[in-house]
Structure formats: structure tokens, C-alpha cells
N, C-alpha and C positions, 0 to 999 in steps of 0.2 A: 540360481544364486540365492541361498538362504543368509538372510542377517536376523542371527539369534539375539542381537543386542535388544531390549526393549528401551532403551532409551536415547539411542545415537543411531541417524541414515549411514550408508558408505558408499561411496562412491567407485563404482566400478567401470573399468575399462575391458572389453574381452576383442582381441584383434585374431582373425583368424590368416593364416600367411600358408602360403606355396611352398614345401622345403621339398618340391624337387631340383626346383631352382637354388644356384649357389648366384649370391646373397638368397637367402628365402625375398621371396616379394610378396608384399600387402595386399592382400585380397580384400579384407573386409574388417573396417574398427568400429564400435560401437562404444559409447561412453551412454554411464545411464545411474540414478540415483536406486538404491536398495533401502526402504522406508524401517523404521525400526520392527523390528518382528513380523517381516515380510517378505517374502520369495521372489523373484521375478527369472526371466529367462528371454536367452536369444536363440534366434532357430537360424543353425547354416547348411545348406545345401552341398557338399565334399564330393560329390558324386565324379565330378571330371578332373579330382588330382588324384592324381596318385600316391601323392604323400603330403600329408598338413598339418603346421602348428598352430597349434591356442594358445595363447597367451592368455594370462589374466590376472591385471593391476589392482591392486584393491588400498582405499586410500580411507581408514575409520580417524575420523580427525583429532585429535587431541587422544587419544588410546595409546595402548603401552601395542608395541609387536605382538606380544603373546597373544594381548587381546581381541587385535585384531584378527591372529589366527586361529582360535578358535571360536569368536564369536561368527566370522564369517564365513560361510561353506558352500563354496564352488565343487560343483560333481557336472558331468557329462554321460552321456545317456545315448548311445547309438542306437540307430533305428536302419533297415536295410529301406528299399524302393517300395516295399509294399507293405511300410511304417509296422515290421516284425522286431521285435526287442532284442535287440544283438549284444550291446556287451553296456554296463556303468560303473563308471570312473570317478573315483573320490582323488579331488586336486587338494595337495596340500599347500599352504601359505604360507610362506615366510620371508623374512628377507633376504636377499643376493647377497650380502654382505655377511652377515652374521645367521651362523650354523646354530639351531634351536633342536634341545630337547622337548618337544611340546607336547603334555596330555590331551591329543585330541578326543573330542568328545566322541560318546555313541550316537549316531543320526541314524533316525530312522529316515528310509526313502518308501517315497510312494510314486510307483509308474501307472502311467494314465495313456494307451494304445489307441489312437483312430483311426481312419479308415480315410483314404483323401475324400472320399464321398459319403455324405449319411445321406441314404434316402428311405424317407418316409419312418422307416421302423426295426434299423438293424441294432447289433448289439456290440456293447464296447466294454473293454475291459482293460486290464490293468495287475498289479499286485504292488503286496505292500510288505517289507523287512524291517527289520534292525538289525546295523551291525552284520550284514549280509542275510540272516536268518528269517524265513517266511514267516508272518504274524498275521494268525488267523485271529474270526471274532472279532474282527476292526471293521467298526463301520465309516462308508467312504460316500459323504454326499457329496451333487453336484448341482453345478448352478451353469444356465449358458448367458453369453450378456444378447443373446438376440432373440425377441417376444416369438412365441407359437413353438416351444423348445422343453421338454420335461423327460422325465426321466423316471423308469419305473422297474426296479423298485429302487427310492429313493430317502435315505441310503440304502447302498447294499453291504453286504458284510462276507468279506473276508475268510476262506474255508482254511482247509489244513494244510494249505501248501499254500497259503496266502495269496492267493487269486479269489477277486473280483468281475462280477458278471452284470451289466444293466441294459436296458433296452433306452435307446431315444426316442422317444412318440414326439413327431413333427405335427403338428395342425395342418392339414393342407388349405388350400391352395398355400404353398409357398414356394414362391422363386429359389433358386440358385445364391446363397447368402454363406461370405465368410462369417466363420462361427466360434468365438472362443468358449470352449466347456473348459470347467474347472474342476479337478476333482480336490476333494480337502479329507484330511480325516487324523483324530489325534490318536498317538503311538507314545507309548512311553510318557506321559505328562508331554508332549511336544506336537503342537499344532505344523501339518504339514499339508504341504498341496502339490498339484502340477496340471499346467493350464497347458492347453494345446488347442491347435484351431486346424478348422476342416470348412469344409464345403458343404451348406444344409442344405437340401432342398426336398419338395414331398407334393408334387402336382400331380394329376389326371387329368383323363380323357374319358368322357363320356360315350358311349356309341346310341342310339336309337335306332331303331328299325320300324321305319314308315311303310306298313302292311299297303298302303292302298297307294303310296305314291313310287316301289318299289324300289326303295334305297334304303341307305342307311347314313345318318347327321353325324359328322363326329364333334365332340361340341369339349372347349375345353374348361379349365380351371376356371375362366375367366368367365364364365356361359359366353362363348363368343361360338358359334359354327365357323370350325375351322376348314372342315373338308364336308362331302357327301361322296359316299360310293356306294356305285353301282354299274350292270343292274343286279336288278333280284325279281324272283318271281311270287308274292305278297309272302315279305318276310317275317316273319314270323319269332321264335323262339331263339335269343341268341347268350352267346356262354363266351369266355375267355380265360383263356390259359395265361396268366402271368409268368409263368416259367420262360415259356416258347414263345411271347407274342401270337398267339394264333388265335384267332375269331371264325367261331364256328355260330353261323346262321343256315337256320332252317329256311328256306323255299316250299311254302307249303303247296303251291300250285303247283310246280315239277317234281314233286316229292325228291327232295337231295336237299344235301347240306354242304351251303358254299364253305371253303376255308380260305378268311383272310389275312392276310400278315401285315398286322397292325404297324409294322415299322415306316410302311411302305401305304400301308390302305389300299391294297388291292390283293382283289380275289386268284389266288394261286391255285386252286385244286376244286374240285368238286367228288362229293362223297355221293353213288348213286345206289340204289338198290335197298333205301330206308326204309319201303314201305310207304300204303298211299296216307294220305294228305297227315305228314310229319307237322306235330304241333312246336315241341317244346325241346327245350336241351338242355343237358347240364355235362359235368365233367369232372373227374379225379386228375388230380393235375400232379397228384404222386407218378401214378400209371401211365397216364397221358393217355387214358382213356373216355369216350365219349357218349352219352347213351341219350337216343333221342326218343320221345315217344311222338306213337302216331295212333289214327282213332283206334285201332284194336293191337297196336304191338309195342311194344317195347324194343326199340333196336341197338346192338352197342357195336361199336368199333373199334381197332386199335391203331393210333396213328404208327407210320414208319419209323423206323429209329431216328432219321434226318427229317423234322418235322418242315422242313424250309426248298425241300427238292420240288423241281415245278412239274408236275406232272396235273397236264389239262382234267383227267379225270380218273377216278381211283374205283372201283369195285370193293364190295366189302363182305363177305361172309356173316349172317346175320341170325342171331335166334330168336323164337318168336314167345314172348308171354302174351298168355289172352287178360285181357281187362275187363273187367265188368262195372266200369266206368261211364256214363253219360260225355261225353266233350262239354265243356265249360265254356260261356259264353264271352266269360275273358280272356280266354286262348285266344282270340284274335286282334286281343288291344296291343298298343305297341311295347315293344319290350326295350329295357335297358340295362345296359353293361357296364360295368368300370373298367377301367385299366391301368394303374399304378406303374 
């Protein structure tokens, strides 16, 4: 609901009703002030009718009709379940009574797309028109009203089919926090915006690998030890796959690499045949590939396509680079992991 007036609020009513039902029946009224040269909006859920009306009263006090229908500019904006931009609707105003000729104006719209969940660092988008027509070259900043919340690149700008791209950078540790982002950006001399609210959150999990007490701490956002798993045989080198949840630690005493499924913290498979005393690990998380070294080899493997099947223990075909390397004396300090 944009009120272009700069000098007069309006006062708006938007009711949404049930017209599968004959009478339609009230589902949901809202009454609410529109500040002068100000936007505001209601969000309704339609998901369980099958067919619904909006209504929408608009009351600019002391204004001529005309004025108040083109200074005020009610649009709707559908979004499907998994908030994909489906169709937007320009509501025309006028009175019940009396049939108007009215110059409405050109309004640019700007759409602003989230996601029910931000976590940690995905990206949001949007686009921006006039008069139905994509307008590139528009820059579109954002502001969120909740602290540890930014946005990069900030503004962004608008390409040739008028789509907008930005990332949200969360600070972690943060909880699970409703979040209203705004996007604003000016179009034609015409200051516009569209505020939408999501779900922020952006925590971790620490893992450590205690070589000499043979486990592993899992410790969280909060440095609280939330879990310990084990056992392990002086664990050593460890990696994680953010993709798949999977924790791969080395056992340098058994030479093998436990894999754990961080959802759960427990060890589901064993990788044997690494070669003797496995240091260190890392991992392509494109591939889902693993590559461990040990004192004279280099070993890689490739996980299954169902990285989550429980199979007690896995064999793995291995090639061997020679190293001319010394072992390093802090290959035996303890190693740590993130998890996002």
C-alpha cells in the first residue's frame, strides 16, 4: 500500500474473505495508518481456500476522490509455497457509487524474494519495473531492523531484465530470529521499497579431536560441550563436508578413517586400507571426494553416491604418491572442524 501523498496519512482497511462460501465469510480484517510518502503492507496466507476476496477501503481525509485514487496505490503480489513470484496486481480505487475516468499514474514496483529461512550466507533477490517494463541500472539498498544482518553487495544494481542479486552475511553465533529486510530503491523520481520478513539464523558446531583421550568434543555456538563421540583410535586429522553432513577423522593408530554423521554424532562407516599411520585430511566437497595423507602416501577415496547408507565398513582402492616430506611435529596436536 503506497501513499504518494506527501502531505496527508490514509487510512486503510484490507479484509480478506472466503468466496467459496455464499455469503463470502471474514476470514481476516486489518485496519492500519499509511504515513505520508510511505508504503506499508499485509501478508495473508490463502493456501487452504480455494477461492478469496480482498477487499480494500481507503479513507484520505478531507481529498477530492480523484485524489485519493491516484495518490494511493494498493497492488498485490502473489508468491507460491516456496515464496517463487507468481503473478502482481494493480488494484484500482474508486468509489462504489460514482464511475471515474481517472489518469492513473505510472508506478514503478520493486519485488524483494525470500527464502522462509536465511542461513548464515544465501542470496536474495528480487526485480524492479515501471509500468510493467524491467529497469535496469537501479540501484536497490537494504537495511534489516535485526543487529548481526548486512548485505553484500550493498546496494545492488539492477541488470537488463531488471533483476537483482545480494548475499546476506549473518554474524554468527545467531539464534533463529524473525527478520524484517527492506529493500528501497528510486525509479523514475519515485522513492519505492518492499519489506518482507524471514527467519535469520547462522550458528555452528565446533568438532575437536582429543588424540590422547580418544574422542571427539562437540562444542557449540555458545562454547558449551554439547556432545563427545566416540570411540577413536588417537584421532587425529579431521574434515567436514557441509553438503552431506559427513565427518571424516583419521585414526592414526588403526590406520582408517572413521565417517561421522554429524546430524546424529555418530560413527556410521569406516574407511580401511589408508595406509599406515594416516595423518591428516581434507576434502573436495564439489566431488565428495577425500584425500588423506599418511607418513609416505598420499591416499584418496570416493564416497558412494548415498553418502548416509550404513555400511559397518567400506574398502577402498587407493593410489600411492611418494613424499619426501619429514612428519611434522604438530600433526599430532589436536585438530578442529566447523560445521555450519
Amino acid at each position: 500500500m503506497r501513499n504518494t501523498d506527501p502531505s496527508n496519512s490514509a487510512s486503510v482497511t484490507v479484509r480478506l474473505l472466503d468466496e467459496s462460501s455464499s455469503p463470502e465469510a471474514l476470514i481476516n480484517s486489518d485496519s492500519f495508518t499509511v504515513n505520508a510518502s510511505r508504503t506499508d503492507s499485509e501478508l495473508y496466507s490463502v493456501a487452504f481456500l480455494s477461492s478469496f476476496l480482498i477487499e480494500v477501503e481507503i479513507d484520505l481525509a478531507n481529498r477530492s476522490e480523484v485524489i485519493t485514487a491516484t495518490a494511493v496505490q494498493p497492488t498485490v503480489t502473489v508468491f507460491n509455497g516456496s515464496s517463487e513470484f507468481i503473478q502482481f496486481i494493480r488494484l484500482l480505487v474508486s468509489s462504489s457509487q460514482v464511475l471515474q475516468d481517472i489518469d492513473y499514474p505510472v508506478t514503478p514496483q520493486l519485488n524483494l524474494f525470500l527464502p522462509d529461512t536465511i542461513d548464515c550466507k544465501p542470496k536474495i533477490s528480487g526485480d524492479v519495473s515501471l509500468n510493467g517494463i524491467p529497469q535496469s541500472g537501479i540501484d536497490v539498498s537494504f537495511t534489516a531492523d535485526t543487529s548481526g544482518v548486512s548485505f553484500v553487495p550493498n546496494p545492488a544494481t539492477t541488470n537488463m531484465n531488471g533483476d537483482y542479486v545480494t548475499s546476506v552475511v549473518v554474524t554468527p553465533p545467531k539464534a533463529a530470529t524473525n527478520t524484517s529486510i527492506t529493500a528501497s530503491a528510486t525509479v523514475d523520481g519515485q522513492n519505492v521499497q518492499s519489506v518482507g520478513v524471514t527467519e535469520v539464523e547462522c550458528e555452528y558446531v565446533v568438532y575437536v579431536t582429543n588424540f590422547l583421550d580418544g574422542n571427539i568434543s562437540v562444542i557449540d555456538s555458545t562454547n558449551v560441550i554439547v556432545d563427545t563421540i566416540m570411540p577413536f583410535s588417537q584421532p587425529n586429522g579431521i574434515a567436514i563436508n557441509n553438503t552431506t553432513k559427513l565427518i571424516y577423522v583419521v585414526n592414526e593408530l588403526d590406520n582408517n578413517v572413521a565417517v561421522v554423521d554429524a546430524e546424529i554424532n555418530t560413527i556410521t562407516a569406516t574407511v580401511l586400507g589408508v595406509g599406515s599411520r594416516p595423518l591428516l585430511v581434507a576434502l573436495n566437497e564439489i566431488t565428495n571426494t577425500i584425500y588423506v595423507t599418511c607418513q609416505s602416501i598420499v591416499f584418496t577415496f570416493k564416497m558412494p553416491s548415498d553418502p548416509r547408507q550404513k555400511k559397518k565398513s567400506m574398502i577402498a582402492s587407493f593410489f600411492i604418491i611418494r613424499l619426501m616430506l619429514k612428519r611434522l611435529i604438530l600433526l599430532k596436536s589436536e585438530k578442529v572442524a566447523f560445521l555450519k
